[in-house]
C-alpha positions as CSV (number, residue, x, y, z in Angstrom):
1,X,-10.2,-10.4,3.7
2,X,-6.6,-10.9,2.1
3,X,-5.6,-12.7,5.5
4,X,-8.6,-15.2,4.8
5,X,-8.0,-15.8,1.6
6,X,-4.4,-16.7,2.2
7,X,-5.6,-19.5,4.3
8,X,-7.1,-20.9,2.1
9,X,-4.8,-20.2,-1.1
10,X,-1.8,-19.6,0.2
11,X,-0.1,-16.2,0.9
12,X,1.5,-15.3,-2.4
13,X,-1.7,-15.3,-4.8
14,X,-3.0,-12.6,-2.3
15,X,0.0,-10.2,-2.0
16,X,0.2,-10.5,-6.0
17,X,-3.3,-9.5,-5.7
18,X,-3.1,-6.4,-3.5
19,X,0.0,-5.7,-5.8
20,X,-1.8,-5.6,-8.5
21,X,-5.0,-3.8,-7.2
22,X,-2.7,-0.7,-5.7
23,X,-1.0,-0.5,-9.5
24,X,-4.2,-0.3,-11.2
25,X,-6.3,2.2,-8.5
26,X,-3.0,4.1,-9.3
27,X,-3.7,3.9,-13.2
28,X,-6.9,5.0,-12.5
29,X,-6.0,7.9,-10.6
30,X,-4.0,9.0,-13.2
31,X,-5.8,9.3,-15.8
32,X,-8.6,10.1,-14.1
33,X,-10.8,13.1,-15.5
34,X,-13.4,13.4,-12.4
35,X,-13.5,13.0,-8.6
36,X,-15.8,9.7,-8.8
37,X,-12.8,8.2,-10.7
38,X,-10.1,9.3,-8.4
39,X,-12.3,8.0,-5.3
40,X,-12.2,4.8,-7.1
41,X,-8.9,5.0,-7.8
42,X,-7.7,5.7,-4.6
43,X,-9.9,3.6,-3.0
44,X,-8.1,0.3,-4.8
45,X,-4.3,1.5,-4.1
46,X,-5.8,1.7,-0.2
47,X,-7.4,-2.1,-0.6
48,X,-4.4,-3.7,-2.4
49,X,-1.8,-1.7,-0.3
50,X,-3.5,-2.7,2.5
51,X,-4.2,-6.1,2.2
52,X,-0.2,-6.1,1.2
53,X,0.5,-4.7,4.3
54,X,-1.6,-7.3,6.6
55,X,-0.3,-10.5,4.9
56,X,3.4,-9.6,5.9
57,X,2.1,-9.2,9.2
58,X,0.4,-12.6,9.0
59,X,3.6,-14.1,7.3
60,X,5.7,-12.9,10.4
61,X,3.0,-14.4,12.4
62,X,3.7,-17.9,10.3
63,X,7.4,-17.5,10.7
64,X,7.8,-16.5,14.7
65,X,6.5,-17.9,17.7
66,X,6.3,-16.1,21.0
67,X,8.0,-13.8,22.1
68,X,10.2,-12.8,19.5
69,X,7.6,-12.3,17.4
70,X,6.7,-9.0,19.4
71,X,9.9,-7.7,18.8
72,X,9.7,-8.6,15.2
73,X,6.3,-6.6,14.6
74,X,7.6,-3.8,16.4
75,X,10.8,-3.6,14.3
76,X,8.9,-3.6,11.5
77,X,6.0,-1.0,12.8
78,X,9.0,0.7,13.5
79,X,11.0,0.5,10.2
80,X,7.4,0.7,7.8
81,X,6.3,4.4,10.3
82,X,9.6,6.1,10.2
83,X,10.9,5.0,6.6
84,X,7.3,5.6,4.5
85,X,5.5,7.7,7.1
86,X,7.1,10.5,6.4
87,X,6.9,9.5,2.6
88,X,3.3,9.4,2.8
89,X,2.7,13.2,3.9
90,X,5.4,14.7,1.8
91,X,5.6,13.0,-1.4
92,X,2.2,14.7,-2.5
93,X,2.9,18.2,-1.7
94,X,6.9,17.7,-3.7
95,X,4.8,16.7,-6.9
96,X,2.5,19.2,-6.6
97,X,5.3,22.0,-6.3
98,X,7.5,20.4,-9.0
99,X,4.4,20.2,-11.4
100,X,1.9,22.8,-10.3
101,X,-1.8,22.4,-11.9
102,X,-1.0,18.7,-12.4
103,X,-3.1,17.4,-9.6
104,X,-3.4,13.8,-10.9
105,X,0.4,13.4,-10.4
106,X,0.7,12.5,-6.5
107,X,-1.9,9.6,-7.5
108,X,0.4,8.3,-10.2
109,X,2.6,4.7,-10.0
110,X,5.4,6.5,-9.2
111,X,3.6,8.0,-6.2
112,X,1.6,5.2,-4.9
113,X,2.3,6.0,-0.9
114,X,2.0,2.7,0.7
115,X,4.2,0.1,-0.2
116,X,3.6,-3.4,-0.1
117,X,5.9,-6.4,0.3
């Protein structure tokens, strides 16, 4: 969806986009009072992040040709796995020791999981 829409738009509008989607499903994690909420929530930091994610791709795509372009998406598969990974899996259960019975916190701004660029 975001890679179709940067076609047609450009590929900054979109990435603001996803930027702004991941912040708000993060807002609404956070204050969220009920599961349907933090479903919701986390379902928009998953769309924005991940729109994010695919338009860097697409703007490697725009930037390299052939076969340095495979080593390019690697490097960056390879920096993006072993650099937020990790990240990903541990930053929840740190929040949830450092503030126990706060369970909104790992879905706060501050610990959105996927980052975008």
């Amino acid at each position: 969806m975001f890679a179709a829409v940067s076609d047609a738009v450009g590929r900054k509008p979109p990435i603001i986009v996803g930027l702004i989607l991941c912040l708000l499903g993060s807002v609404i994690c956070l204050y969220s009072t009920n599961i349907s909420a933090l479903l919701i929530g986390h379902f928009l930091q998953g769309l924005g992040a991940g729109g994010s994610n695919v338009l860097a791709r697409v703007i490697l795509r725009d930037k390299i040709n052939g076969p340095r372009l495979a080593q390019y998406i690697s490097d960056y598969l390879e920096i993006h796995e072993s650099a937020f990974g990790s990240v990903e899996h541990l930053s929840p259960v740190a929040e949830m020791s450092l503030t126990p019975g706060k369970w909104e916190l790992p879905m706060s701004p501050l610990g959105t999981h996927e980052p975008s660029f």
